[in-house]
N, CA, C and O atoms as CSV, one atom per row, in Angstrom:
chain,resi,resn,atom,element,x,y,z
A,1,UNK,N,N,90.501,115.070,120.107
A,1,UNK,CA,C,90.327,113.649,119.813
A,1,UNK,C,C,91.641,113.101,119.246
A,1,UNK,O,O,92.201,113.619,118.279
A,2,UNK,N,N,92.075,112.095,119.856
A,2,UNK,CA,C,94.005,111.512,119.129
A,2,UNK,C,C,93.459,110.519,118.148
A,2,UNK,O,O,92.632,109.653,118.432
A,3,UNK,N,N,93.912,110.689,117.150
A,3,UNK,CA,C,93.643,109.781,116.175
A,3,UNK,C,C,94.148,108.543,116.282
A,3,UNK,O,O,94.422,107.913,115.261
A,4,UNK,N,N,94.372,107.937,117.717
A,4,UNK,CA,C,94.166,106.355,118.064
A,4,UNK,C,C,92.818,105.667,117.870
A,4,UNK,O,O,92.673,104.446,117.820
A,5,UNK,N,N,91.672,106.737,117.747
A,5,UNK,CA,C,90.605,106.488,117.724
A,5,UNK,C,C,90.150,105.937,116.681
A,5,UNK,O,O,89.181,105.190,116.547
A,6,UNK,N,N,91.338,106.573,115.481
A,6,UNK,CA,C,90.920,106.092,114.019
A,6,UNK,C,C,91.787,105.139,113.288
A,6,UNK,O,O,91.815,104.787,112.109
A,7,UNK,N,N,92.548,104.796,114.420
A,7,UNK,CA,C,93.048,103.655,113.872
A,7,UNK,C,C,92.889,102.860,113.417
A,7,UNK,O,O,91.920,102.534,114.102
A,8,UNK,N,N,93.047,101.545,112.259
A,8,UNK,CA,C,92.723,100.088,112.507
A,8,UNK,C,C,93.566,99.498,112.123
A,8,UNK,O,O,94.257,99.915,111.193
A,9,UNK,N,N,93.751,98.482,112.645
A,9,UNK,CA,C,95.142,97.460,112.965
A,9,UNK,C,C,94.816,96.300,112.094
A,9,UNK,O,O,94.605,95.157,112.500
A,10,UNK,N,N,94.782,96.934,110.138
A,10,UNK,CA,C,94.861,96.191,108.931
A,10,UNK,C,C,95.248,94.923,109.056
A,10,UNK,O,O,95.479,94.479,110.181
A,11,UNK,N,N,95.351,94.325,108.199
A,11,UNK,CA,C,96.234,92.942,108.557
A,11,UNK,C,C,97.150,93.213,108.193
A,11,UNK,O,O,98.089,92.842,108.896
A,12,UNK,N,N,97.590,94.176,106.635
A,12,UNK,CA,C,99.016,94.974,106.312
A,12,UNK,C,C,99.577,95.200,107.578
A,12,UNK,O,O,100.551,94.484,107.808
A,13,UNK,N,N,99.247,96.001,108.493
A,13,UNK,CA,C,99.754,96.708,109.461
A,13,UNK,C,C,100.236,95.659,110.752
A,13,UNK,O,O,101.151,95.840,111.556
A,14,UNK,N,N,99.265,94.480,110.647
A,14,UNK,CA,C,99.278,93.543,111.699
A,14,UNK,C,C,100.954,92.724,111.283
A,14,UNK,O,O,101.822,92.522,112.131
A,15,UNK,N,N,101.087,92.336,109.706
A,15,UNK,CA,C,101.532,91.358,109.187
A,15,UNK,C,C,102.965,92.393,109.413
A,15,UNK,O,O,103.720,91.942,110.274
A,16,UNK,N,N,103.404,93.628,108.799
A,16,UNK,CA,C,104.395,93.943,109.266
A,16,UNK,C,C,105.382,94.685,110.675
A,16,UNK,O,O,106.576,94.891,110.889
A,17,UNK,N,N,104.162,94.897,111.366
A,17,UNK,CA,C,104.464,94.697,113.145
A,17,UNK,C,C,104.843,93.127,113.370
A,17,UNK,O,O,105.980,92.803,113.710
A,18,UNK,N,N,104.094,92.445,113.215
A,18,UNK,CA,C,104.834,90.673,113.399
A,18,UNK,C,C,105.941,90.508,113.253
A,18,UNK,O,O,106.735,90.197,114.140
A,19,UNK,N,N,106.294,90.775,111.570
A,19,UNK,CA,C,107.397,90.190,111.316
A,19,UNK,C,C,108.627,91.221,112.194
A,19,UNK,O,O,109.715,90.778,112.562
A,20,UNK,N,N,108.273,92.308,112.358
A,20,UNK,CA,C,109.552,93.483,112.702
A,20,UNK,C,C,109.300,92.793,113.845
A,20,UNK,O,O,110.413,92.639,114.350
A,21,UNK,N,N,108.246,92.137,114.756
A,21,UNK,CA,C,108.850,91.528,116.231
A,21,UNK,C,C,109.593,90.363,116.289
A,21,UNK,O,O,110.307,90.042,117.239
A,22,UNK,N,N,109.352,89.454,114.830
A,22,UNK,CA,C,110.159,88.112,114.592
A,22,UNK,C,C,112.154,88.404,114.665
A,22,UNK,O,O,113.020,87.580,114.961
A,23,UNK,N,N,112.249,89.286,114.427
A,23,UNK,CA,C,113.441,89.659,113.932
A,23,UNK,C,C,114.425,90.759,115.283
A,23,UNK,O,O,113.943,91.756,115.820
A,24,UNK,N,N,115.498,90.332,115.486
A,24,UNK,CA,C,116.094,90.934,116.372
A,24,UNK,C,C,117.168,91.912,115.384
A,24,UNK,O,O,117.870,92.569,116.153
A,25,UNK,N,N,117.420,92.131,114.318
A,25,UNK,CA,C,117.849,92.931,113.423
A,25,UNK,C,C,116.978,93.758,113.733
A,25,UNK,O,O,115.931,93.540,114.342
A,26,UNK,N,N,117.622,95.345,113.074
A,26,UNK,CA,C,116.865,96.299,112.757
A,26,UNK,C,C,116.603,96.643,111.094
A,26,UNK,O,O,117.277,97.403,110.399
A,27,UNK,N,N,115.595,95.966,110.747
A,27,UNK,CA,C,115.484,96.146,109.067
A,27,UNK,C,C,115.162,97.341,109.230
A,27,UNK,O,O,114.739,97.954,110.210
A,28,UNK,N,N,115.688,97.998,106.881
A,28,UNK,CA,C,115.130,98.864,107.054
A,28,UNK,C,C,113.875,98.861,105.979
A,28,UNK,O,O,113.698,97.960,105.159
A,29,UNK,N,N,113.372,99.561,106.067
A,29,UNK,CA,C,111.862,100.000,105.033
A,29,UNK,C,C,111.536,98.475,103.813
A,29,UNK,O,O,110.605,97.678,103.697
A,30,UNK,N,N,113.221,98.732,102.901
A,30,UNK,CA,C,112.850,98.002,101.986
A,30,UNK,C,C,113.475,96.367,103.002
A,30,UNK,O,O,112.598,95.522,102.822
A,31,UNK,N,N,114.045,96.067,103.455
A,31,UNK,CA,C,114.331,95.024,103.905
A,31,UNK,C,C,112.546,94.366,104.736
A,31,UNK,O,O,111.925,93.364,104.379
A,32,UNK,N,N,112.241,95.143,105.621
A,32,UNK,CA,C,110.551,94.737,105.979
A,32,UNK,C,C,109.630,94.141,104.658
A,32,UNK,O,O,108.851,93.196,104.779
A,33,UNK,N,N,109.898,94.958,103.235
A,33,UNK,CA,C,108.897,95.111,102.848
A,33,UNK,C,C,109.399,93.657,101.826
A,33,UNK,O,O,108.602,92.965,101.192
A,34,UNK,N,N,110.306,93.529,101.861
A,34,UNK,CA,C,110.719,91.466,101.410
A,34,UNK,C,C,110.031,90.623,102.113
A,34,UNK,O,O,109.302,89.760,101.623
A,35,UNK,N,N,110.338,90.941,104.124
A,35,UNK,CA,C,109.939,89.992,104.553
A,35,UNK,C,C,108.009,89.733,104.394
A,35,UNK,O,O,107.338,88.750,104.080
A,36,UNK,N,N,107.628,91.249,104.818
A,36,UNK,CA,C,106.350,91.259,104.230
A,36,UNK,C,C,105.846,90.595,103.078
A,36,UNK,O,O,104.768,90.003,103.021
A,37,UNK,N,N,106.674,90.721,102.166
A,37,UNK,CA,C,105.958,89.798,100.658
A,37,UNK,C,C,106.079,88.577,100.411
A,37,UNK,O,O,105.760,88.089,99.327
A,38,UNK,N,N,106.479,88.026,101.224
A,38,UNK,CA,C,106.503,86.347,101.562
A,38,UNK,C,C,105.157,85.952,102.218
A,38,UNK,O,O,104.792,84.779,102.145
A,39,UNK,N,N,104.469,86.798,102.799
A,39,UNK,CA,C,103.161,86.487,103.307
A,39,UNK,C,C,102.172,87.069,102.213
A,39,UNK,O,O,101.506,86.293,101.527
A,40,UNK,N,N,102.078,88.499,102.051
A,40,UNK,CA,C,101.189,89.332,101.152
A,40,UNK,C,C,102.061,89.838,99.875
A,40,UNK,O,O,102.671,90.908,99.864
A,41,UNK,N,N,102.021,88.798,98.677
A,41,UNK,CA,C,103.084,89.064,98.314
A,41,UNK,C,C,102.492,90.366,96.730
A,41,UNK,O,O,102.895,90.519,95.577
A,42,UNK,N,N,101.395,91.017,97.578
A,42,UNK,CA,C,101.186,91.955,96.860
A,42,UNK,C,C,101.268,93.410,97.139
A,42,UNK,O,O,101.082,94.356,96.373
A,43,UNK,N,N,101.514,93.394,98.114
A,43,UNK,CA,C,101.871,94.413,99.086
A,43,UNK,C,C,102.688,95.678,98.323
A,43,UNK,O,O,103.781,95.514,97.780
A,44,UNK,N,N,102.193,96.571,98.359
A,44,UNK,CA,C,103.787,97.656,97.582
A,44,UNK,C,C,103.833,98.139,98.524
A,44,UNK,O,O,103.132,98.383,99.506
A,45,UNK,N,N,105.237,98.349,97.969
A,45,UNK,CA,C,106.283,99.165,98.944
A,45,UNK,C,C,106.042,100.549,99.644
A,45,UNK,O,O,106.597,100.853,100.700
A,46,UNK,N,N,104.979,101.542,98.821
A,46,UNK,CA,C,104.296,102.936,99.360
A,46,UNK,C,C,103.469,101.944,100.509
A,46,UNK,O,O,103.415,102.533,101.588
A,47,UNK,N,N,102.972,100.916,100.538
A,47,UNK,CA,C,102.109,100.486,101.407
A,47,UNK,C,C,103.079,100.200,102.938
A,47,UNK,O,O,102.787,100.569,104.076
A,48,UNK,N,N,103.889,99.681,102.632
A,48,UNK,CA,C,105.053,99.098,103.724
A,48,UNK,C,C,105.565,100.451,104.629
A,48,UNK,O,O,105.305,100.480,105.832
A,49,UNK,N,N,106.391,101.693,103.908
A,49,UNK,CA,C,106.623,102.436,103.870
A,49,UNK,C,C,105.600,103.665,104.572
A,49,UNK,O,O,105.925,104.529,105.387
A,50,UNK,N,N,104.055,103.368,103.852
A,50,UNK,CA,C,102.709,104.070,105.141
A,50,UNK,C,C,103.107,103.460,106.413
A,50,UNK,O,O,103.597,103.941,107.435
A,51,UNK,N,N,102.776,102.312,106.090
A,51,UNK,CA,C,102.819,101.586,107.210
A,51,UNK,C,C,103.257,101.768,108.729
A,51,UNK,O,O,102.670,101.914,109.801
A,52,UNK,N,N,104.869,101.669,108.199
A,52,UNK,CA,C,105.814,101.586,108.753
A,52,UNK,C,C,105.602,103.333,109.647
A,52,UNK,O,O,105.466,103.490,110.860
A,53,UNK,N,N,105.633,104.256,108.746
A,53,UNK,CA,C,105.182,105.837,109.529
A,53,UNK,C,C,104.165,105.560,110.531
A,53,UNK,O,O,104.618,105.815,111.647
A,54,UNK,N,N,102.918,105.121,110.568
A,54,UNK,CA,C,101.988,105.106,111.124
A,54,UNK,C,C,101.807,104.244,112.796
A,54,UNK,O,O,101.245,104.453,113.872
A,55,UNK,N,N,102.645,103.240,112.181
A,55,UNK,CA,C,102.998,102.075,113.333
A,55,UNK,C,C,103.927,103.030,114.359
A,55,UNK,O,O,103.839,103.020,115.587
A,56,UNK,N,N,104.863,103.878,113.538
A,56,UNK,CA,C,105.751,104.992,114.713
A,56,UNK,C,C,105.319,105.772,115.508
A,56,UNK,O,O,105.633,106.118,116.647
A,57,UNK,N,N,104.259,106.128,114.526
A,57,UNK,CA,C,103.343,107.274,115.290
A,57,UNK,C,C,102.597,107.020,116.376
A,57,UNK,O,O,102.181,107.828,117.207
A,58,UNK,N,N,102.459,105.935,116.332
A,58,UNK,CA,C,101.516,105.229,117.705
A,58,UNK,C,C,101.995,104.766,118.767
A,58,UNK,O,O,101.503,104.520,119.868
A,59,UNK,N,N,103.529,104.620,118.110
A,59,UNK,CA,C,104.883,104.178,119.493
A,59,UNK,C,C,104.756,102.800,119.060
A,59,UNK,O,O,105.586,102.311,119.827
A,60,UNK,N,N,104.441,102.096,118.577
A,60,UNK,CA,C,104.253,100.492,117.953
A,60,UNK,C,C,105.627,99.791,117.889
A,60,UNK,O,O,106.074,98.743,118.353
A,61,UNK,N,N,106.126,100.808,117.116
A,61,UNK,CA,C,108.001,100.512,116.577
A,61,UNK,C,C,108.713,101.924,116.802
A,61,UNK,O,O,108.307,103.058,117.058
A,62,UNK,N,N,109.776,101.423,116.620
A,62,UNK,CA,C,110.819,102.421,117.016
A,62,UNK,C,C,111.586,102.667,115.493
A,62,UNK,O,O,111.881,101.925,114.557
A,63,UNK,N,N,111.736,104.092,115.776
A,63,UNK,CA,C,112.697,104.435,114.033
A,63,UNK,C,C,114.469,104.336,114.667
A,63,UNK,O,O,114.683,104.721,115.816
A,64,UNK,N,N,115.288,103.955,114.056
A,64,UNK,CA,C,116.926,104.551,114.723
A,64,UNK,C,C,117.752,105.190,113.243
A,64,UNK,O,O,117.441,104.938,112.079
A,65,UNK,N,N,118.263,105.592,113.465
A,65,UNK,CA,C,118.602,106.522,112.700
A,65,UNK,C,C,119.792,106.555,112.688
A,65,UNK,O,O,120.343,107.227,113.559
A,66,UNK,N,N,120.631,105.819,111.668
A,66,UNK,CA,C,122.199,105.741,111.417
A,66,UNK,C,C,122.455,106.231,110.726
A,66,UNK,O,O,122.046,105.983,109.592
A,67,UNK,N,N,123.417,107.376,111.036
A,67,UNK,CA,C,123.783,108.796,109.756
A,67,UNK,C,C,124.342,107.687,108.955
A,67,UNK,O,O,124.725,106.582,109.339
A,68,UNK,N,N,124.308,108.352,107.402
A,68,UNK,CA,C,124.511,108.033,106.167
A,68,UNK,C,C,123.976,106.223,105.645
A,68,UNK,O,O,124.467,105.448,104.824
A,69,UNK,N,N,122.856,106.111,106.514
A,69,UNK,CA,C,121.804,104.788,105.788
A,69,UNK,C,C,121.173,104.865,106.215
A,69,UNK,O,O,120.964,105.558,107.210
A,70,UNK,N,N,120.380,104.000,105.524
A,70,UNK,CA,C,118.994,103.682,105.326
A,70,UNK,C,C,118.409,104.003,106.834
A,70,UNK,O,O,119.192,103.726,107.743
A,71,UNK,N,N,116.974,104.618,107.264
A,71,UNK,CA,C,116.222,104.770,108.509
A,71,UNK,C,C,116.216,103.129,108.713
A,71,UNK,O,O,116.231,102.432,107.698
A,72,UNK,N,N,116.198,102.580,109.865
A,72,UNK,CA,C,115.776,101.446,110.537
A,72,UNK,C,C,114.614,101.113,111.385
A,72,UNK,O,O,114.120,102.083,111.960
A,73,UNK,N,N,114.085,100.007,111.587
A,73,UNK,CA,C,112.908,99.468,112.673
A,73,UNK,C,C,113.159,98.433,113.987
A,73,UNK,O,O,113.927,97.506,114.245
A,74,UNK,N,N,112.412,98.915,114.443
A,74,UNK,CA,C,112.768,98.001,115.740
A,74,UNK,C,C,111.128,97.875,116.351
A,74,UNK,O,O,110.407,98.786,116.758
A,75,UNK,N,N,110.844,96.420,116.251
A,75,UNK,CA,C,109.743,96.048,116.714
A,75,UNK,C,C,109.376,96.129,118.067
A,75,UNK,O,O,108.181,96.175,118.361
A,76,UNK,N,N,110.393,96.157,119.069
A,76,UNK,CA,C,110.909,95.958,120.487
A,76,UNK,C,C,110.890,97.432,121.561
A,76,UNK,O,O,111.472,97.490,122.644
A,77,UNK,N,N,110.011,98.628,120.894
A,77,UNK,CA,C,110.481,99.762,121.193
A,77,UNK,C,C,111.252,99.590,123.022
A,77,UNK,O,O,111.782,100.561,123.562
């Protein structure tokens, strides 16, 4: 059984897939989790940060990976 099954597409989860598609930058973790708190501005950052893992895992977003900073997102996989 793939745990697509157990997914659910939060509004957390909805609200920071959006914004990572608003944006042609590649934010990273904490840069999402600003734009995120302009909408849910209660949101913590372990929440952004789940998030953000989970949305990868499903192929949702894309991680890129620039030696010596911060992991990045890309809404656009």
């Amino acid at each position: 059984m793939s745990s697509h099954n157990h997914f659910r597409m939060t509004r957390q989860r909805e609200i920071i897939l959006q914004e990572l598609r608003k944006v042609t930058s590649h934010p990273s973790a904490d840069e999402v989790y600003l734009m995120v708190r302009k909408i849910i501005p209660k949101i913590s950052i372990g929440t952004v940060y789940r998030n953000l893992e989970l949305l990868f895992q499903r192929g949702d977003i894309a991680k890129i990976e620039i030696s010596g900073s911060q992991m990045r997102f890309d809404g656009n996989p």
